[in-house]
N, CA, C and O atoms as a GROMACS GRO file, in nm:
protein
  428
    1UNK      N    1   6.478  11.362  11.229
    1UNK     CA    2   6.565  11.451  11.156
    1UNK      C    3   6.696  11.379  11.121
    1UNK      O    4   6.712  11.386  10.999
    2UNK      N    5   6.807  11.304  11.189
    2UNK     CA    6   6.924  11.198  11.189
    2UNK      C    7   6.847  11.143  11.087
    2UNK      O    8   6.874  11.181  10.973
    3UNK      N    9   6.751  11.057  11.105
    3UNK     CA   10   6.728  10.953  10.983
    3UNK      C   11   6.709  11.025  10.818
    3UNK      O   12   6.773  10.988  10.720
    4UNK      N   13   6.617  11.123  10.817
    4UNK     CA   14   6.601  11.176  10.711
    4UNK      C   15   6.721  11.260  10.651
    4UNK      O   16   6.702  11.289  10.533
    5UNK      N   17   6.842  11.308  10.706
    5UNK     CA   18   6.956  11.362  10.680
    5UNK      C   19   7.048  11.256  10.629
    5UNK      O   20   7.107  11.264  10.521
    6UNK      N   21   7.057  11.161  10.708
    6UNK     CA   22   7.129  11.052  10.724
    6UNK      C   23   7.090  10.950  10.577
    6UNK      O   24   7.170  10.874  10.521
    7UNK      N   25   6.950  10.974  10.537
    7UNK     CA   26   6.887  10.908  10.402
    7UNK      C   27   6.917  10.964  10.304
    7UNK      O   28   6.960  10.905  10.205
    8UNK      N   29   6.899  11.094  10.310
    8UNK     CA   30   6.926  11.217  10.236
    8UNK      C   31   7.131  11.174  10.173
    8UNK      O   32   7.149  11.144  10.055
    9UNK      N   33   7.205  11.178  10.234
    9UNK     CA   34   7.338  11.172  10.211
    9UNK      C   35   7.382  11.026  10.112
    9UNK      O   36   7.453  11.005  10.014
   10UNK      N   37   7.271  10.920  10.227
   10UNK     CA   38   7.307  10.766  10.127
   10UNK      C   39   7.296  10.795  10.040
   10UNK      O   40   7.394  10.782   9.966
   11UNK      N   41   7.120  10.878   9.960
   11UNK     CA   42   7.096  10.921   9.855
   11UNK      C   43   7.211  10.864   9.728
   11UNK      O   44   7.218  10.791   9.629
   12UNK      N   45   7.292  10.963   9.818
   12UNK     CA   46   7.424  11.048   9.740
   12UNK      C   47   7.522  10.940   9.702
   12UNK      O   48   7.596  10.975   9.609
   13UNK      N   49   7.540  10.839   9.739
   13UNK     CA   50   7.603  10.698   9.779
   13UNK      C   51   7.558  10.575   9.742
   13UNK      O   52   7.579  10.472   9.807
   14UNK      N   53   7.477  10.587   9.604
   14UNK     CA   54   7.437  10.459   9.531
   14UNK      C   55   7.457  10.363   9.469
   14UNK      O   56   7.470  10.346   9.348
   15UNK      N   57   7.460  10.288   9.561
   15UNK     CA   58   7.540  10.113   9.561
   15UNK      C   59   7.546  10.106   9.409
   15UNK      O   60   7.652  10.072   9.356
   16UNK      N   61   7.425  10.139   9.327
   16UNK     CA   62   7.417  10.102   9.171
   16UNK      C   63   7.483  10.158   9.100
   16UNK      O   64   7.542  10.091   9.015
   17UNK      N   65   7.503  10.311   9.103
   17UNK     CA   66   7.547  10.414   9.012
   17UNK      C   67   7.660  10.484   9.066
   17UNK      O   68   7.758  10.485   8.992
   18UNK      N   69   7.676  10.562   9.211
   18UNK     CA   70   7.799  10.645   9.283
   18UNK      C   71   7.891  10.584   9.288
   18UNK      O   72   7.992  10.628   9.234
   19UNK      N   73   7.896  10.474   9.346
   19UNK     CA   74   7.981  10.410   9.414
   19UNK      C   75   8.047  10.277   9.341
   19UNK      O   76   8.137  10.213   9.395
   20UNK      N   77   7.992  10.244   9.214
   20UNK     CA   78   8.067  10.172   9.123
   20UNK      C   79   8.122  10.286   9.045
   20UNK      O   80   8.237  10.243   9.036
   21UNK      N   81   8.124  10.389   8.988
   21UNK     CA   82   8.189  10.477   8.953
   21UNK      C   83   8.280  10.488   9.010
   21UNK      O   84   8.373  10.445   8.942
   22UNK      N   85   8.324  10.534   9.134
   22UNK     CA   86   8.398  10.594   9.196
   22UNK      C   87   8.491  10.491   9.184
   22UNK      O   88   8.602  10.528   9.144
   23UNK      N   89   8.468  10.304   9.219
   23UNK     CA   90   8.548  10.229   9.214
   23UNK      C   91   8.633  10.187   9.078
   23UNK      O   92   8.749  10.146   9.072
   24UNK      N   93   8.538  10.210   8.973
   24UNK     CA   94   8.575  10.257   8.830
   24UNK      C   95   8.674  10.295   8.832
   24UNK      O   96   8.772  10.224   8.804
   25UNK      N   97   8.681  10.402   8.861
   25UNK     CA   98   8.835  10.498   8.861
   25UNK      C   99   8.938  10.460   8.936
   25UNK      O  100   9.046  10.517   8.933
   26UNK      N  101   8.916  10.378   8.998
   26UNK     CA  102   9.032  10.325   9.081
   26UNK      C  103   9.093  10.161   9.001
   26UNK      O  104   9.201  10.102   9.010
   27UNK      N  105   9.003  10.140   8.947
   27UNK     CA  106   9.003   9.992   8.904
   27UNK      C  107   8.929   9.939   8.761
   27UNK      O  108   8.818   9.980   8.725
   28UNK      N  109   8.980   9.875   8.712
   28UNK     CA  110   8.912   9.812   8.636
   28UNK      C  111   8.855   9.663   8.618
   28UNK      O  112   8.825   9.590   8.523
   29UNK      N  113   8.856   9.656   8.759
   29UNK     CA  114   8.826   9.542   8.803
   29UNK      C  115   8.694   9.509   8.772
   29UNK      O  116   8.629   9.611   8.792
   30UNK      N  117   8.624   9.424   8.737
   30UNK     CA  118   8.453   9.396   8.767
   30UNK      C  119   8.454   9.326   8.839
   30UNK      O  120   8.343   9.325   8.893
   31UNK      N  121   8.528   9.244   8.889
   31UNK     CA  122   8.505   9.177   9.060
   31UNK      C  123   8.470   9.257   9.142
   31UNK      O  124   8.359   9.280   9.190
   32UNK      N  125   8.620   9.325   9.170
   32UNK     CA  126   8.565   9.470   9.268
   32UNK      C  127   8.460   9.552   9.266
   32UNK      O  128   8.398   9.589   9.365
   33UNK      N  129   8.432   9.593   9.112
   33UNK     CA  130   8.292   9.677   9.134
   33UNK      C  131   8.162   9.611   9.145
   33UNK      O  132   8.064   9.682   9.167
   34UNK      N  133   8.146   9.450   9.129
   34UNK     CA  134   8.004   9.385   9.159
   34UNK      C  135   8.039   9.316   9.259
   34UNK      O  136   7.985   9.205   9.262
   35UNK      N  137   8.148   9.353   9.387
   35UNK     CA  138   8.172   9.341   9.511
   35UNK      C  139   8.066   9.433   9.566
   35UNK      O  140   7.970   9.370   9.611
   36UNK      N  141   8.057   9.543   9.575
   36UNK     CA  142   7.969   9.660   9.605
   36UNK      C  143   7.850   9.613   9.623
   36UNK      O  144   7.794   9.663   9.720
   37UNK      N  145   7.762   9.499   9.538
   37UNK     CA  146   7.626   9.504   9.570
   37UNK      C  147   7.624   9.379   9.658
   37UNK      O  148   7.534   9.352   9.737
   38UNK      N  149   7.745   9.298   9.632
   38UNK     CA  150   7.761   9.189   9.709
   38UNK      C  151   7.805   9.227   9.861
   38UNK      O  152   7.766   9.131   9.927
   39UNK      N  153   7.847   9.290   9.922
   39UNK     CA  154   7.878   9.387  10.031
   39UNK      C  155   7.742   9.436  10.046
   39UNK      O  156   7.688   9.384  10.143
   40UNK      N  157   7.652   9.536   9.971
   40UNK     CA  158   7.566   9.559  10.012
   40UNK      C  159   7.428   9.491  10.048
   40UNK      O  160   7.337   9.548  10.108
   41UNK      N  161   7.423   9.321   9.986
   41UNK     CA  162   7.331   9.265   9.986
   41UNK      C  163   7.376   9.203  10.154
   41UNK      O  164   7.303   9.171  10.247
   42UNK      N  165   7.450   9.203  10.148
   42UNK     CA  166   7.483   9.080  10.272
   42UNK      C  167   7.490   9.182  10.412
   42UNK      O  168   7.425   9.151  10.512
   43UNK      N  169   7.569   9.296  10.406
   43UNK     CA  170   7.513   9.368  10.492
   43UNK      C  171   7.390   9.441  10.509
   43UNK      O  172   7.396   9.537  10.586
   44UNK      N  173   7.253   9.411  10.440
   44UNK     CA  174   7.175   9.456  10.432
   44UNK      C  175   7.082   9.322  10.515
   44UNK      O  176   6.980   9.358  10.574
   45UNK      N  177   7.108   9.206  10.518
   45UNK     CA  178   7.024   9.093  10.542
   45UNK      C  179   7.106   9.041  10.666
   45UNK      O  180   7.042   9.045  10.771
   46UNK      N  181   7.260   8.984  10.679
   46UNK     CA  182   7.356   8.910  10.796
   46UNK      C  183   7.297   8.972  10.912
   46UNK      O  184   7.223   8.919  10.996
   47UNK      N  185   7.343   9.105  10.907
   47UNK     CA  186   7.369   9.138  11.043
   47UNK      C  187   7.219   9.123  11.135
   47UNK      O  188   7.226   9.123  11.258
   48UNK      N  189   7.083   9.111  11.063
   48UNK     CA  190   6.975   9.107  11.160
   48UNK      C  191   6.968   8.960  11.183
   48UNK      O  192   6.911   8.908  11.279
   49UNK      N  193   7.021   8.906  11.104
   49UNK     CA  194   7.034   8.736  11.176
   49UNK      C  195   7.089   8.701  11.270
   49UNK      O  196   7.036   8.633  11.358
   50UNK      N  197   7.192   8.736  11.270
   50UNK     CA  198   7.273   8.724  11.372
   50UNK      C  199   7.291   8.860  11.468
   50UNK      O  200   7.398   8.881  11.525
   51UNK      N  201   7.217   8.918  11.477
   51UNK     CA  202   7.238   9.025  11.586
   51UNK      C  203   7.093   9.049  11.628
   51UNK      O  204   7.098   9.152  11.694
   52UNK      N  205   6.927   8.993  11.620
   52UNK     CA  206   6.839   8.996  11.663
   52UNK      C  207   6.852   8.921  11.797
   52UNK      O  208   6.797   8.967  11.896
   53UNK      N  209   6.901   8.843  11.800
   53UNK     CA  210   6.880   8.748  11.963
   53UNK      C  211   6.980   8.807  12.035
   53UNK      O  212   6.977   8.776  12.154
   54UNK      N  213   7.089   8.900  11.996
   54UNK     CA  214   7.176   8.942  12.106
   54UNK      C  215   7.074   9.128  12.152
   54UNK      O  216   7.073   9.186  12.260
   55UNK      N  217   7.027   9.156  12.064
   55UNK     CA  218   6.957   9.282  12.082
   55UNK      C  219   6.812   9.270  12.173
   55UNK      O  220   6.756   9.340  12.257
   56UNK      N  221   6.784   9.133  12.104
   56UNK     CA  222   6.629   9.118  12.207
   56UNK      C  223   6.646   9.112  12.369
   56UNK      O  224   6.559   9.157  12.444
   57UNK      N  225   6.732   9.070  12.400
   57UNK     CA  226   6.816   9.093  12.548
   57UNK      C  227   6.793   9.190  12.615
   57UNK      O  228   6.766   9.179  12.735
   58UNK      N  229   6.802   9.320  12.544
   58UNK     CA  230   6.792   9.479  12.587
   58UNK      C  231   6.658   9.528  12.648
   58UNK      O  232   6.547   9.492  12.611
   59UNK      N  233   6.681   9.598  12.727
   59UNK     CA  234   6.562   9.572  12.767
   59UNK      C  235   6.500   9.733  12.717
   59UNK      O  236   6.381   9.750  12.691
   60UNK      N  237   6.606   9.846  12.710
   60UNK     CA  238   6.600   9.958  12.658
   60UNK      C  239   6.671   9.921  12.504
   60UNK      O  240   6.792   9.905  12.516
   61UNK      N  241   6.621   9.905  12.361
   61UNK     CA  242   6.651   9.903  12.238
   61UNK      C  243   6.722  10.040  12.188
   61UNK      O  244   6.789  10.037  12.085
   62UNK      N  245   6.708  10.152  12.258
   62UNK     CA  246   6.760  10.323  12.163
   62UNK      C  247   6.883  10.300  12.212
   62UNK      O  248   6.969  10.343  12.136
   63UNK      N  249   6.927  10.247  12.316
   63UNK     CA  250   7.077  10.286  12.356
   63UNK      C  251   7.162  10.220  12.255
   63UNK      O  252   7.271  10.270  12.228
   64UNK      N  253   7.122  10.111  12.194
   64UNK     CA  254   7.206   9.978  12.121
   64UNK      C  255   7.162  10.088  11.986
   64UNK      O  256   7.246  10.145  11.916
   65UNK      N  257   7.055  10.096  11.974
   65UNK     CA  258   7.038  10.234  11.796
   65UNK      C  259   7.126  10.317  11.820
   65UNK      O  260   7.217  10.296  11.739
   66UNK      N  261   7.164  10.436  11.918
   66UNK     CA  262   7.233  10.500  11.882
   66UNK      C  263   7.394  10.535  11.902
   66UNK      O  264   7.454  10.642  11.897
   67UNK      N  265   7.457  10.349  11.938
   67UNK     CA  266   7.578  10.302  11.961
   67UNK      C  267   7.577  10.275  11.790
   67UNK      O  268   7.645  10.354  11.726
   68UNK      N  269   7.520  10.193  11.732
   68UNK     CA  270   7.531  10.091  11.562
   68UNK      C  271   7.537  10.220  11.507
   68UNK      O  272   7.636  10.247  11.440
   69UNK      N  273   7.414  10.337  11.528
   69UNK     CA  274   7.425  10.480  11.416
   69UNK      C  275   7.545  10.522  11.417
   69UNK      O  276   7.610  10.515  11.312
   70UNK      N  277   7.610  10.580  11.552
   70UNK     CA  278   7.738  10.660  11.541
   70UNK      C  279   7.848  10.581  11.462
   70UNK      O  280   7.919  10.624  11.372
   71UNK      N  281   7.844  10.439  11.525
   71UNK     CA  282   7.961  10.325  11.454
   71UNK      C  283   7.909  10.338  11.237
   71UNK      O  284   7.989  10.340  11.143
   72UNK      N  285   7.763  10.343  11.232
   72UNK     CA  286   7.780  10.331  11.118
   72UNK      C  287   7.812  10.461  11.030
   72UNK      O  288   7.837  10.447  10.911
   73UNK      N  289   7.811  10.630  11.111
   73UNK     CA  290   7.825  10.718  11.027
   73UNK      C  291   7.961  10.783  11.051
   73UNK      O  292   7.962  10.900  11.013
   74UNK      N  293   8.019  10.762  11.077
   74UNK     CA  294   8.136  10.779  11.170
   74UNK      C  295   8.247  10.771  11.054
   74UNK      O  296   8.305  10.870  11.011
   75UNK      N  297   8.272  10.619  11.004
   75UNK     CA  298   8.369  10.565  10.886
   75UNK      C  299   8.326  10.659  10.779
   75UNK      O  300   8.422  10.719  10.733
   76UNK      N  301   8.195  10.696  10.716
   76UNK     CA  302   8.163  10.793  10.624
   76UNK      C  303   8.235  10.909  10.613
   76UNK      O  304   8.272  10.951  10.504
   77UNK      N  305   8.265  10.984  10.751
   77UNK     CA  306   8.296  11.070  10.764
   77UNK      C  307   8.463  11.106  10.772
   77UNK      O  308   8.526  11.205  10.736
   78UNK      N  309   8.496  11.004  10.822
   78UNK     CA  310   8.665  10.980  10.830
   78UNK      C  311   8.697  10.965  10.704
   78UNK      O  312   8.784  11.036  10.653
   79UNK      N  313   8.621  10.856  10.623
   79UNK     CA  314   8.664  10.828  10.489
   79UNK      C  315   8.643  10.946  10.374
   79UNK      O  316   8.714  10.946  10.273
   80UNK      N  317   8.536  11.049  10.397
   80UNK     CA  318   8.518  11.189  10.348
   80UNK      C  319   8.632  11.276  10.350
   80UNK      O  320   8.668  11.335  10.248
   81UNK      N  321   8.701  11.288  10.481
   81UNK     CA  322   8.774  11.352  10.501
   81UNK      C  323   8.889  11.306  10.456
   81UNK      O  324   8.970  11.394  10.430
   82UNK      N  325   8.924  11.193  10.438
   82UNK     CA  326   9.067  11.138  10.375
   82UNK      C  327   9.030  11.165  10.293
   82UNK      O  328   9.121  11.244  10.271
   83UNK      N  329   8.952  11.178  10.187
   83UNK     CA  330   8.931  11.185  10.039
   83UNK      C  331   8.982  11.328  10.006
   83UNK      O  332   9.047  11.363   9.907
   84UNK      N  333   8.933  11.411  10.121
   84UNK     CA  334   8.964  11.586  10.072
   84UNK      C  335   9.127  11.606  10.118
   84UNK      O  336   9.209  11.660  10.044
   85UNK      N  337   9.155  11.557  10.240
   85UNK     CA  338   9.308  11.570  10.278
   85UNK      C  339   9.439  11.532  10.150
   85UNK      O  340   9.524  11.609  10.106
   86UNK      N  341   9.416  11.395  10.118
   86UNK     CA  342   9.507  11.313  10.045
   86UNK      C  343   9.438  11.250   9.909
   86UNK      O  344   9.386  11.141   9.884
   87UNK      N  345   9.462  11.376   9.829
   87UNK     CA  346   9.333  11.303   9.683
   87UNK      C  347   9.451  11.224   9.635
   87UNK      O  348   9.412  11.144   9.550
   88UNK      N  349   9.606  11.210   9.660
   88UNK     CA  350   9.693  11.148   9.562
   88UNK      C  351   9.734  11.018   9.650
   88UNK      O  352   9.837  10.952   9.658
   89UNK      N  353   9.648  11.013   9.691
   89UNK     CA  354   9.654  10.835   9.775
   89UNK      C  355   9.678  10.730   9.670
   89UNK      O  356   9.609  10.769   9.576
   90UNK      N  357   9.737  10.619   9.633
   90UNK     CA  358   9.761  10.534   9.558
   90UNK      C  359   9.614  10.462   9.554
   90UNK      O  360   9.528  10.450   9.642
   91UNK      N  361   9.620  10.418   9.417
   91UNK     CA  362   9.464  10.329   9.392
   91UNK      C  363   9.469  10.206   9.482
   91UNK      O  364   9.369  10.204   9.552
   92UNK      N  365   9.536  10.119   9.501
   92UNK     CA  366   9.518  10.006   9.591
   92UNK      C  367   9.467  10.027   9.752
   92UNK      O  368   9.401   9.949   9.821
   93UNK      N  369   9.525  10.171   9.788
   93UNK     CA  370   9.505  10.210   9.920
   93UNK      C  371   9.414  10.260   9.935
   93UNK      O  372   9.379  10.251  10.053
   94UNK      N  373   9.309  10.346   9.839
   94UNK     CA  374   9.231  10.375   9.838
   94UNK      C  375   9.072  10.333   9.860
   94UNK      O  376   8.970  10.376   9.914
   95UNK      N  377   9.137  10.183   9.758
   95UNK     CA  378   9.012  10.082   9.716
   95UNK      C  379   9.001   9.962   9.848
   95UNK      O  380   8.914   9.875   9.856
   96UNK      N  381   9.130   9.985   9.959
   96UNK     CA  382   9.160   9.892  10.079
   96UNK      C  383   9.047   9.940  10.170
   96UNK      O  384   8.956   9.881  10.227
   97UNK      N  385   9.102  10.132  10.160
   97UNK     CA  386   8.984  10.196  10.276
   97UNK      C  387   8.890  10.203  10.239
   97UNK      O  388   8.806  10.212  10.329
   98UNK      N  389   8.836  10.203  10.107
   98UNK     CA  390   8.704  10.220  10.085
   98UNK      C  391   8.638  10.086  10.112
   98UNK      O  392   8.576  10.098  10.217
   99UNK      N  393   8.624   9.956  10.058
   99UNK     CA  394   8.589   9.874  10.104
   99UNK      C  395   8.616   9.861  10.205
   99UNK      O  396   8.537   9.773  10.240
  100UNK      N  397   8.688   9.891  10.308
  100UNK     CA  398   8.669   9.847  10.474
  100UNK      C  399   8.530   9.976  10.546
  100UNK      O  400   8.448   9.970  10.637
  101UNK      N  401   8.564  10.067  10.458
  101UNK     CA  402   8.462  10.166  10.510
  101UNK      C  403   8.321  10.109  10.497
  101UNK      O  404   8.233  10.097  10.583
  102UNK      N  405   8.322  10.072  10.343
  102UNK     CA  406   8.185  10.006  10.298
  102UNK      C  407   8.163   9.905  10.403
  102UNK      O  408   8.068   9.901  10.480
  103UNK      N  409   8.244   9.839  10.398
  103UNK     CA  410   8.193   9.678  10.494
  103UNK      C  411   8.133   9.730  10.614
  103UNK      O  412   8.017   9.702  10.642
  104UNK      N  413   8.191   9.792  10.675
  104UNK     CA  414   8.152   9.856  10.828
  104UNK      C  415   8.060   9.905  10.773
  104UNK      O  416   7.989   9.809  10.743
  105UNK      N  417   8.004  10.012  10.732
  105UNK     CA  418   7.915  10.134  10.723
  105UNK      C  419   7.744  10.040  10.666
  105UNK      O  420   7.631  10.080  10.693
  106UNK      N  421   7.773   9.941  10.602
  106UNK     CA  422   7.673   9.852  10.539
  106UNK      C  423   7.572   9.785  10.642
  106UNK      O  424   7.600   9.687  10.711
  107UNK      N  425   7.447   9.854  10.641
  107UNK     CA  426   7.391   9.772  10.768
  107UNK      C  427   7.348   9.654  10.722
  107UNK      O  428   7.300   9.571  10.799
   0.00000   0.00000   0.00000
């Protein structure tokens, strides 16, 4: 149920289409917005390279899943909520937290 909710929301959050929009409006950068797939390619591939030999260690694997889940849905949610609190946040500050959110949240 977490996973399929949790899929369900990325949905909503598409590296291709949502989420260069959103940076759109903040920027007119095209660095910044083909940062996004570059962020998403690398956190999609790094982290099992380098984090398979520290995980194979475990001898129980769910405890280490549902430490990375909370860490990865967590920033989503903080960063949701700044969005509804403070919509007149300056564009630079915006585009600071959002990419730090992205970076973290990017498995």
């Amino acid at each position: 149920m977490d996973n399929w909710l949790f899929m369900t929301a990325l949905s909503m959050l598409s590296t291709t289409t949502i989420l260069p929009a959103f940076v759109m409006n903040l920027t007119s950068s095209y660095v910044l917005i083909g940062l996004i797939t570059t962020i998403s390619i690398a956190g999609w591939s790094l982290p099992q390279v380098f984090g398979a030999h520290y995980v194979a260690k475990f001898p129980v694997k769910k405890d280490m899943i549902v430490v990375v889940t909370a860490l990865e849905r967590a920033p989503w949610l903080v960063f949701g909520l700044f969005l509804m609190f403070f919509p007149s946040t300056g564009a630079n500050a915006m585009l600071a937290l959002f990419f730090l959110v992205f970076t973290i949240t990017t498995r």
